[in-house]
C-alpha positions in Angstrom: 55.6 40.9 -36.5 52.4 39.2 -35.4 49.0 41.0 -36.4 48.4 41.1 -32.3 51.8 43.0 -32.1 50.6 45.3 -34.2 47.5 46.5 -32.9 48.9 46.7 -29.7 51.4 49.1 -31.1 48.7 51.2 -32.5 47.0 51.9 -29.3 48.6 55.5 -29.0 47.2 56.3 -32.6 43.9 54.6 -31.9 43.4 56.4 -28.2 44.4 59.9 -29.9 41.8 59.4 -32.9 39.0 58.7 -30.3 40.1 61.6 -27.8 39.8 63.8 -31.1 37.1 62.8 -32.6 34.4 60.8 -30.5 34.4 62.6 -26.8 31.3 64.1 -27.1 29.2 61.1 -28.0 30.6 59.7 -25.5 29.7 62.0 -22.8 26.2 62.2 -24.1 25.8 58.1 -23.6 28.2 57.2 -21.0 27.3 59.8 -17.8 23.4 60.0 -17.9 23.9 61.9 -14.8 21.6 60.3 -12.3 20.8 57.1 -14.0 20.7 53.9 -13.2 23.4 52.0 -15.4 24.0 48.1 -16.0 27.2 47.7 -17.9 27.5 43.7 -19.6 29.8 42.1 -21.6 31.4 38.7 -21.9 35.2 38.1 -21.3 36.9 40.8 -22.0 34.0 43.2 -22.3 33.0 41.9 -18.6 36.0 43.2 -17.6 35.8 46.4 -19.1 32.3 46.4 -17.9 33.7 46.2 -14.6 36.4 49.0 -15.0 33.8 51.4 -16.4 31.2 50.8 -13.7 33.8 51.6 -11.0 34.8 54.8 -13.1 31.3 56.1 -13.9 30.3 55.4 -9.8 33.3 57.0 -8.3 33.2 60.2 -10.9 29.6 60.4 -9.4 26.9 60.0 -12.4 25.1 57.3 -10.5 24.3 54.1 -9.5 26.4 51.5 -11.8 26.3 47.7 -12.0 28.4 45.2 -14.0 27.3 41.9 -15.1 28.2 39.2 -17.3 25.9 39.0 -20.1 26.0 35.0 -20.0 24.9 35.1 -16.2 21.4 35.9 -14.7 21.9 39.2 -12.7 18.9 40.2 -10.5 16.8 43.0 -11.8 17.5 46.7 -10.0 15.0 48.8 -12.3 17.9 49.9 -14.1 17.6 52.8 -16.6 19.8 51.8 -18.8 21.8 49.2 -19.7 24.9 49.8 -22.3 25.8 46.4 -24.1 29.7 46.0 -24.9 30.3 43.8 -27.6 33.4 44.7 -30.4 32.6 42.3 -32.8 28.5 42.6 -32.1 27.4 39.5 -32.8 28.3 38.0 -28.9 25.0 35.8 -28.8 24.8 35.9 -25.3 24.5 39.7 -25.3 21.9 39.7 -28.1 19.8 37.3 -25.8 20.3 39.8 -22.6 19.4 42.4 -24.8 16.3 40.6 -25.7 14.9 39.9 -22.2 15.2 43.6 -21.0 12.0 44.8 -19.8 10.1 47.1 -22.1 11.4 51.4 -21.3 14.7 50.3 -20.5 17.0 52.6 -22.6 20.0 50.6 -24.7 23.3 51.7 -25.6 25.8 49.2 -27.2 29.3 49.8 -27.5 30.8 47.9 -30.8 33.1 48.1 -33.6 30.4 47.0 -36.2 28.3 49.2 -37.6 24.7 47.2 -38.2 25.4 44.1 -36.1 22.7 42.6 -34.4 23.7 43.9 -31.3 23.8 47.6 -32.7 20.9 47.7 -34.1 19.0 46.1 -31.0 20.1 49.1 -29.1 18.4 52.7 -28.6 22.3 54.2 -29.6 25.7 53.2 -30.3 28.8 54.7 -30.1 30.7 53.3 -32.8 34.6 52.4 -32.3 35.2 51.1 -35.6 38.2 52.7 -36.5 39.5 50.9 -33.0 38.2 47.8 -34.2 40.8 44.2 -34.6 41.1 41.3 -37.0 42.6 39.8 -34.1 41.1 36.7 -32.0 42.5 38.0 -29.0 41.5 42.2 -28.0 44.1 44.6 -27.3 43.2 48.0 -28.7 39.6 48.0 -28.5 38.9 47.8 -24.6 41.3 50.0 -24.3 40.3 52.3 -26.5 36.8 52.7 -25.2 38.1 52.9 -21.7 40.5 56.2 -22.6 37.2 57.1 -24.0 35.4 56.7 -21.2 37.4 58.0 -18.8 37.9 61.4 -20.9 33.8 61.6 -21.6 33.7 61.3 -17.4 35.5 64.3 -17.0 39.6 63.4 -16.6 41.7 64.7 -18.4 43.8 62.3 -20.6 45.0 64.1 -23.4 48.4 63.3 -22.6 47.9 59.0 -22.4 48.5 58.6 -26.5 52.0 60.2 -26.3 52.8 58.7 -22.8 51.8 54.7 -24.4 53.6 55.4 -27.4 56.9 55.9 -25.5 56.6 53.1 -23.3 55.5 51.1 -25.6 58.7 51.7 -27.2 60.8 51.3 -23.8 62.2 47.6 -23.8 60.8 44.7 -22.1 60.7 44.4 -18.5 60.7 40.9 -17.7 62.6 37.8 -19.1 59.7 35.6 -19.9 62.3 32.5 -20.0 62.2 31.9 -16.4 58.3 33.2 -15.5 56.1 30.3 -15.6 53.6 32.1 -13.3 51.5 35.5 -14.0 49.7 37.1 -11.7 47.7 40.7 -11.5 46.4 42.6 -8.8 44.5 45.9 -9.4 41.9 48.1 -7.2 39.1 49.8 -7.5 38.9 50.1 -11.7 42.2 48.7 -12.2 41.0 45.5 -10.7 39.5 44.7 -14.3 42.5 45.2 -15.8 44.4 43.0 -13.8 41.5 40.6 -14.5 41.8 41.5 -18.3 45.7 41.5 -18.5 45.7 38.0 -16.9 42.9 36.7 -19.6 45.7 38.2 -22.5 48.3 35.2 -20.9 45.6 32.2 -21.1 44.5 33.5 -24.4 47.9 34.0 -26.5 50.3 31.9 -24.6 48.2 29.5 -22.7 49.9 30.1 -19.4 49.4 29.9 -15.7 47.9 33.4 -14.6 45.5 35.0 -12.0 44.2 38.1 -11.0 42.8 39.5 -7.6 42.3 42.8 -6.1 45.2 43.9 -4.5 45.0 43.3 -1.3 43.1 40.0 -1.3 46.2 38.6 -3.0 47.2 37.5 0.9 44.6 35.9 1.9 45.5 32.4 0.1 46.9 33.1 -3.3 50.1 34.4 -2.1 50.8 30.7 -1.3 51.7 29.9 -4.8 54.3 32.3 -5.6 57.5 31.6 -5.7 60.5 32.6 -8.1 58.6 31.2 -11.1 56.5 34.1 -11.0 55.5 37.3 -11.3 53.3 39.4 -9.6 52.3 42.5 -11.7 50.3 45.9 -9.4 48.3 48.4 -11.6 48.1 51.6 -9.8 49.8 52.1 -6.5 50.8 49.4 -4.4 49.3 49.0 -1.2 51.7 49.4 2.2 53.9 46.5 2.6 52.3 44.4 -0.2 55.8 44.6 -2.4 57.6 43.3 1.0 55.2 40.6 1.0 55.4 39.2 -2.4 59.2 39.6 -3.0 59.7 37.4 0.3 58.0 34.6 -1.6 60.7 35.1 -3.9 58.3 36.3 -6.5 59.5 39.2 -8.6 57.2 42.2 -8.3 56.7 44.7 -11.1 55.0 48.3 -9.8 53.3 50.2 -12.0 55.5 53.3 -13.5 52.8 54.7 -15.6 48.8 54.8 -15.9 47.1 51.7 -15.2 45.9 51.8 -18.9 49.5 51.9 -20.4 50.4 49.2 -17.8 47.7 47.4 -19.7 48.8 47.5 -22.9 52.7 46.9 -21.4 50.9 43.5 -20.2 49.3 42.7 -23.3 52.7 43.1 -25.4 54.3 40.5 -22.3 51.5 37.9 -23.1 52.5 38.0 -27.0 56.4 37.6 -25.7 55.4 34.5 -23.8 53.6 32.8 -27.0 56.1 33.6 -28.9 58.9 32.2 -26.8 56.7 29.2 -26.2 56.4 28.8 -29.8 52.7 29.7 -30.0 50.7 32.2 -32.6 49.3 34.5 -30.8 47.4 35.7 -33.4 45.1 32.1 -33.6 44.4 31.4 -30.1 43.9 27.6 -29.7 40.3 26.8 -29.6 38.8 30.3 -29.7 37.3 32.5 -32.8 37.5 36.4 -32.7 33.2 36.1 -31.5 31.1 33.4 -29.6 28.4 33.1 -32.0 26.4 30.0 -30.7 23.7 28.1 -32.6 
């Protein structure tokens, strides 16, 4: 069993521990009712960045931006900006950090206790116990996005036990004849999809997209075709299965919450490198943090 496998098998344990232990420092930096929030990241923490913006906006706290950290975003008088960064040492999140203008309020999400990201920032919540010798994140987003969504005010005490028996439910998909992955999410799922497509490129270095759900139509569905799949978090928009199975795509709906879809995702991309020979443990030219000279 790959080291990937098994911290994507842990993700019940891991969710539980934080929904046990880490709720209320969460609530204290993630809702800052009224405030101003910029979420950043880079790869799969831009993702997540995203997800957590639409979450926070939606539960009503206030105003909340995502950005990448490695792109200029125009300045909104923010109050705060939260940093996510597992390993936290991502350089271009240290240099955002750095330029913030002077009063602005810091929080930084990591796995490391006394990187430089942590200790550039006014607080931290700590996820080390959800934290991965693995290259490619699995548990760790996750993880801070059950967080999240439990410091915001829903209630998802029941996720750990629900992932840990799908997680044990048998594959969906005969990865043998898929060449083509695609996800489609909306609202906070969108960075999922955007996330579970990044898993594919990174472990199995396959074809695979995202899009919200229903811009899927307007161009991409020309690709599909019965080499791929198209994969919906969260409920599928009227007439958007009809669509995609015409194309003779297969379509795989969501049976369970978009997070557990995630992590049903993440164990397909570790199939596919695996039946394509491929470690998805050492992802081909990439190291487990973008530290740049």
């Amino acid at each position: 069993m790959s080291l990937t496998t098994r911290e994507i098998d842990s993700q019940p344990s891991v969710w539980a521990q934080a929904l046990d232990t880490q709720v209320e420092r969460a609530a204290e930096l993630l809702t800052l009712p009224g405030a101003r929030v910029l979420v950043i990241g880079c790869g799969t923490s831009a993702f997540v960045a995203e997800s957590f913006a639409a979450l926070r906006e939606t539960a009503g706290f206030g105003v909340t931006d995502a950005a990448y950290a490695s792109e200029p975003w125009p300045w909104r008088d923010y109050d705060a900006v939260i940093a996510l960064s597992r390993s936290g040492t991502t350089t271009e999140v240290i240099a955002a950090l750095d330029a913030l203008p002077e009063g602005v309020r810091t929080i930084a999400v990591t796995g490391v206790a006394g990187s430089p990201v942590a200790e550039r920032a006014d607080d931290v919540l700590l996820l080390d116990f959800a934290d991965e010798q693995s290259v490619v994140q699995t548990r760790f987003p996750t993880t801070f996005l059950v967080l999240a969504r439990a410091a915001l005010g829903e209630d998802v005490s029941a996720l750990p036990a629900q992932a840990e028996s799908a997680l044990a439910e048998p594959a969906r998909l005969d990865v043998s004849t898929l060449s083509h992955f695609v996800y489609l999410g909306s609202g906070w799922t969108y960075g999922l999809a955007q996330e579970a497509a990044l898993k594919i490129r990174e472990a199995a270095q396959a074809w695979s997209e995202s899009y919200p759900q229903l811009d899927f139509r307007h161009g991409p569905l020309a690709v599909a075709d019965d080499r791929s799949v198209v994969w919906i978090f969260g409920p599928e928009a009227p007439g958007m299965v009809d669509d995609i199975e015409a194309t003779g795509a297969t379509v795989v709906v969501s049976q369970h919450d978009p997070l557990i879809e995630l992590a049903l995702a993440q164990r397909l991309a570790v199939a596919i490198a695996e039946q394509r020979g491929l470690n998805p443990d050492t992802p081909r030219n990439l190291t487990r943090s973008i530290v740049l000279n």
